[in-house]
C-alpha positions in Angstrom: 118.0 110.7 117.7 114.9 113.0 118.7 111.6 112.2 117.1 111.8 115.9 116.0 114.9 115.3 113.9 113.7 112.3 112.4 110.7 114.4 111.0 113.0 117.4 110.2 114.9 114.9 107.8 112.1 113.0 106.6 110.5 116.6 105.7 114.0 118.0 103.7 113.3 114.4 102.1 110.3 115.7 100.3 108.5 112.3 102.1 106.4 114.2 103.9 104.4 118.6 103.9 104.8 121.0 101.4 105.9 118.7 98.1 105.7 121.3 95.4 108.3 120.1 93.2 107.7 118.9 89.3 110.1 115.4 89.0 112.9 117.8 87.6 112.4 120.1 90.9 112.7 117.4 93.2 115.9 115.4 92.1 117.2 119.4 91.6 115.8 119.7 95.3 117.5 116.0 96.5 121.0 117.1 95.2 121.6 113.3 93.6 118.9 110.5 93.6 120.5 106.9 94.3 119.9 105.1 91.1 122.3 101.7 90.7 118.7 99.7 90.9 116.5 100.7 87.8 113.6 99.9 89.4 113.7 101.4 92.7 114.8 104.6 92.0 111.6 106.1 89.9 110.0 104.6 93.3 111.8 107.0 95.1 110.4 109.6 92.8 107.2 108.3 93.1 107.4 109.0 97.4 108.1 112.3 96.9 106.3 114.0 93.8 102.7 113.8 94.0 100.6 112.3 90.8 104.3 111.8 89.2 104.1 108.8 86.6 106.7 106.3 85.4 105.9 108.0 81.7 107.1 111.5 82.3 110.0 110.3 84.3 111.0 108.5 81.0 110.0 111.8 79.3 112.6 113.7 81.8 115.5 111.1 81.5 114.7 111.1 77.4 115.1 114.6 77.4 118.6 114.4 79.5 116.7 116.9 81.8 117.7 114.5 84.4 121.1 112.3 84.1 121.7 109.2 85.1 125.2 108.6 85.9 128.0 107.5 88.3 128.4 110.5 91.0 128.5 110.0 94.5 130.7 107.2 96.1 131.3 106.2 92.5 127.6 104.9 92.9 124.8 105.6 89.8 122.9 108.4 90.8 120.3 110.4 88.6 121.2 114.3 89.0 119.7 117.0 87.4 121.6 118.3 84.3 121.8 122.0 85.1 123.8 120.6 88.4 126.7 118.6 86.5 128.8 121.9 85.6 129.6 122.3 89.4 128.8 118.7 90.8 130.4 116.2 88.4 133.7 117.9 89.0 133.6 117.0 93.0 131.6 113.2 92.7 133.4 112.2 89.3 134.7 108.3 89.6 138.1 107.3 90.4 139.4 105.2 88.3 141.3 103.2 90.9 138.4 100.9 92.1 137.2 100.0 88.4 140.7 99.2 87.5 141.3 96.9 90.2 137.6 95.4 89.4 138.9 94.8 85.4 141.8 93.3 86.5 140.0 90.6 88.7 137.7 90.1 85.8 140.5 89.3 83.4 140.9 92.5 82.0 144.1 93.8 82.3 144.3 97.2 80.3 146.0 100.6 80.5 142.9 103.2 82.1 143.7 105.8 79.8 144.1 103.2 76.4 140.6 101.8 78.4 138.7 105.0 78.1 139.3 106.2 75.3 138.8 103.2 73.3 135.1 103.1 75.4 134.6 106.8 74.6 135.1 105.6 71.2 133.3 102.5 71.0 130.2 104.7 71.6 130.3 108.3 69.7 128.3 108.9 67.0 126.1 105.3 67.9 123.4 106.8 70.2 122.9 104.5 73.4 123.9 101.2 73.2 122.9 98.2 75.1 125.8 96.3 77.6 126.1 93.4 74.5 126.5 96.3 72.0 129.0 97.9 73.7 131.0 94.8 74.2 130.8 93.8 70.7 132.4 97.3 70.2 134.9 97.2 72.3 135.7 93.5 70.9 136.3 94.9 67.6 138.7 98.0 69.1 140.7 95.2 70.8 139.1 94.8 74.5 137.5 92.0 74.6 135.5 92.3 77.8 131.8 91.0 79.1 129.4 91.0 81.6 130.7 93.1 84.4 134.1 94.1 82.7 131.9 96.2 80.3 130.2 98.1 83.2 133.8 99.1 84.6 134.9 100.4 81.1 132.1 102.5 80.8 133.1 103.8 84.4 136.8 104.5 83.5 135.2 106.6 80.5 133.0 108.3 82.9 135.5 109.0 85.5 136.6 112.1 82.5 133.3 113.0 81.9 132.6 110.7 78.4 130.0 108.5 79.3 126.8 108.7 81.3 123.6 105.7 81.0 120.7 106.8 78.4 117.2 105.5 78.6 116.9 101.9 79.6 116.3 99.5 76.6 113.3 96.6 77.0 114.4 97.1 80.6 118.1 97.0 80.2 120.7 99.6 80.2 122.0 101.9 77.4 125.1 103.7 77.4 125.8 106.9 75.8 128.7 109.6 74.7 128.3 112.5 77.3 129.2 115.0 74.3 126.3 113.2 72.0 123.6 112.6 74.4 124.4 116.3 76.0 126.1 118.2 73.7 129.5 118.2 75.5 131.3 115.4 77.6 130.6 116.3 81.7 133.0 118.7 83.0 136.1 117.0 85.4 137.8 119.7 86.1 136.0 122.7 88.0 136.7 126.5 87.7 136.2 126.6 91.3 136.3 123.9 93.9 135.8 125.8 97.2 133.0 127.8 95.5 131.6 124.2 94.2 131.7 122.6 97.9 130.4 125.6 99.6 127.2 125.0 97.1 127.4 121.2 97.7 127.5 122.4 101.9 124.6 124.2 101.6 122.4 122.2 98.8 123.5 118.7 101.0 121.8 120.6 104.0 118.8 121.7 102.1 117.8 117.9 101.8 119.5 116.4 104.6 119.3 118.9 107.6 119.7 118.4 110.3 123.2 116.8 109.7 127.2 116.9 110.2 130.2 117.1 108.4 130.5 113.4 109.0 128.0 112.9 106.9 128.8 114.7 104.1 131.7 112.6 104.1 129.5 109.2 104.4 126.9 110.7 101.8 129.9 112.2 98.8 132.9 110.0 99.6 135.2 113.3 99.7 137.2 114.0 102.8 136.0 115.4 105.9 138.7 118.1 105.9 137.3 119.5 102.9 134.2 120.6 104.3 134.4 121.1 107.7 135.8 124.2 108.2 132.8 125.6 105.9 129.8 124.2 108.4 127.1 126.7 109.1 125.9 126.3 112.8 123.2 124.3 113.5 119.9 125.5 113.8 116.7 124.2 115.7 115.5 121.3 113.9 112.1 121.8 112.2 109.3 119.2 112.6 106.0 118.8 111.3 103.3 116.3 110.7 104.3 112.7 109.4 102.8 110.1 107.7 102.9 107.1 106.0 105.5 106.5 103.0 106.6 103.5 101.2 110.0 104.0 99.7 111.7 101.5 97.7 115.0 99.4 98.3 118.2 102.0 98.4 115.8 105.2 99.3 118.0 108.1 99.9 116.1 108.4 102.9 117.8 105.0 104.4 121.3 106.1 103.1 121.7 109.8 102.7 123.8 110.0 106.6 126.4 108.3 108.2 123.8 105.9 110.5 120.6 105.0 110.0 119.9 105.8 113.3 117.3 108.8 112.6 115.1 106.4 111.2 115.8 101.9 112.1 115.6 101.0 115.6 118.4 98.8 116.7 115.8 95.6 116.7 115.3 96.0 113.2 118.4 96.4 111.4 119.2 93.8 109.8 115.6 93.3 108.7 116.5 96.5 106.6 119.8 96.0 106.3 120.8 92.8 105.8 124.5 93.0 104.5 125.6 92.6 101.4 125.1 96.2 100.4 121.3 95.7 100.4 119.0 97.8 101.8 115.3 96.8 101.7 112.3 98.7 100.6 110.7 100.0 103.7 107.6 101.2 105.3 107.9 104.3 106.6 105.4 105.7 109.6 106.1 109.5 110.8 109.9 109.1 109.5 110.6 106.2 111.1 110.6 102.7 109.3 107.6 100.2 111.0 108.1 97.3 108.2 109.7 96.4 105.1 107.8 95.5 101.8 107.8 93.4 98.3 106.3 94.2 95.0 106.0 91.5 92.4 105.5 92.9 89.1 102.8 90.8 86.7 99.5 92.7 84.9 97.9 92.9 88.3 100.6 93.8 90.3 101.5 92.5 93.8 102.5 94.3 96.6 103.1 92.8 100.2 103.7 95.2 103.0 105.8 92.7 106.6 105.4 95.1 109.3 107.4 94.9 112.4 104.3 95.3 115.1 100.4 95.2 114.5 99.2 98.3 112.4 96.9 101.4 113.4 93.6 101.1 111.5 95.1 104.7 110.0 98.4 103.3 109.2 96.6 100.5 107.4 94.7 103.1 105.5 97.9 105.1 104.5 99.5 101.8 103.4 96.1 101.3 101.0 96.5 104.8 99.6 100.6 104.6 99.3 99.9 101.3 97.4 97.0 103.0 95.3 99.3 105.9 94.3 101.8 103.4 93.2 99.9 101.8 90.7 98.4 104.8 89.3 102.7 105.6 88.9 102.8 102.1 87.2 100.1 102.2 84.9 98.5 99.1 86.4 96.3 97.6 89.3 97.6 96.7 92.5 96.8 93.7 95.0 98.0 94.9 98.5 98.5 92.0 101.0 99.7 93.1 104.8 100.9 90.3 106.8 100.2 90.8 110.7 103.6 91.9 111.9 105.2 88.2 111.3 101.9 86.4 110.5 101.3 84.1 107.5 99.5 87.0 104.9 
């Protein structure tokens, strides 16, 4: 992977030259912003929006501006509202995997009987926490906690009845599509080859340089479906770098089929250790030179572990990445950088 394309992604990314976009603009921009981890994702915002706060992020999810809801690979995404008409229809969930999920949990239940009675359990109540729901659904007959809960809510989702409202003293809410929106999410789309000849092109927009393949990796739809639509490829375009601290599950780190573009070999599994996980990282001209911590408190902490002894001018972007993030928070920031495997 050329040093060129690295730059050429990182820059579709919004991580690095002309970053224009209001918080709304910029999720538009991304296509779908990975968003299982409540408190990465605003993070991910944060890279890419300059002077962007955790308060009018709220103020944009409040609104339903932005959406927070399963989408992409079944995953929780946040996607901008105006784009559910045509994208919901091609990312929607499949109820296979949540059924078989319910069924290991001790839930054994019809998907259609399941949806509904979720659907249900939640119009008319405005979002409701994960106990709230269950006690609902308890009361329709499903008795179901803990991760059963999440999976009903998925099966509801999967036609377009539920998507996640604004988190609740740090915990979830769920919400009816039609209440929280005005009408449940589409399934069904007017037309599909029109829809993924707009998800060809907007996927690009963000991504570019990049291949059918992944598309596939990125959407979870079939290759085939896609492939015969693929504009050529054009000259990657570069540009000046920088430095970027994006948080754990950045699209950045998971928007291809590799990783390649931007984790050496040597330090893969210091990013990606398994499990699903993928570590915050420190990003230097695209390409990721350390991974990094934040511990929450009034004085926040944030530890930067590089892979290799820091530039004086690295350092200094680290300072100002870990400035900006605080002024996002609302709250001071104590930045520690250990000396590439030293002791801080």
């Amino acid at each position: 992977m050329t040093r060129m394309t690295t730059l050429a992604r990182a820059r579709a990314q919004l991580l690095y030259g002309p970053r224009g976009h209001d918080v709304v603009g910029a999720v538009r921009h991304l296509l779908a912003v990975q968003a299982q981890d409540p408190a990465a994702y605003p993070l991910a915002l944060r890279a890419r929006v300059p002077g962007l706060t955790a308060a009018r992020l709220t103020e944009a999810v409040r609104g339903a501006a932005l959406v927070r809801c399963w989408g992409p690979r079944g995953t929780l995404h946040l996607i901008a509202a105006d784009d559910l008409p045509w994208l919901y229809p091609l990312v929607k969930p499949a109820p296979a995997a949540s059924l078989r999920r319910l069924r290991q949990l001790g839930v054994d239940t019809d998907a259609d009987a399941a949806a509904e009675a979720t659907a249900k359990a939640l119009a008319g109540q405005g979002p409701l926490t994960k106990p709230e729901l269950g006690e609902r659904l308890a009361r329709a007959g499903i008795p179901a906690e803990g991760q059963a809960i999440v999976h009903l809510a998925g099966l509801a989702a999967g036609r377009g009845q539920v998507v996640l409202g604004p988190e609740r003293a740090g915990k979830p809410t769920y919400v009816h599509a039609g209440d929280w929106l005005g009408a449940p999410l589409p399934v069904e789309g007017t037309d599909r080859e029109a829809a993924t000849r707009t998800l060809v092109a907007r996927y690009l927009a963000a991504h570019g340089p990049a291949g059918p393949d992944d598309l596939a990796a990125w959407s979870g739809l079939p290759r085939g479906e896609f492939e015969r639509i693929w504009p050529g490829a054009g000259e990657p375009a570069g540009g000046p770098g920088g430095v970027r601290l994006v948080p754990a599950f950045d699209e950045y780190l998971l928007g291809w089929r590799t990783r390649d573009h931007a984790v050496a070999e040597a330090h893969r599994r210091r990013v990606h250790p398994g499990g699903g996980i993928i570590r915050p990282a420190l990003l230097v001209d695209g390409r990721v030179a350390g991974t990094w911590r934040l511990r929450r408190a009034a004085r926040a902490e944030l530890t930067v572990e590089p892979f290799a002894p820091l530039s004086g001018a690295v350092r200094d972007g680290i300072a100002a990445e870990a400035a900006d993030i605080g002024a996002f928070l609302g709250r001071d920031v104590t930045l520690a950088v250990d000396q590439a495997g030293q002791p801080v």
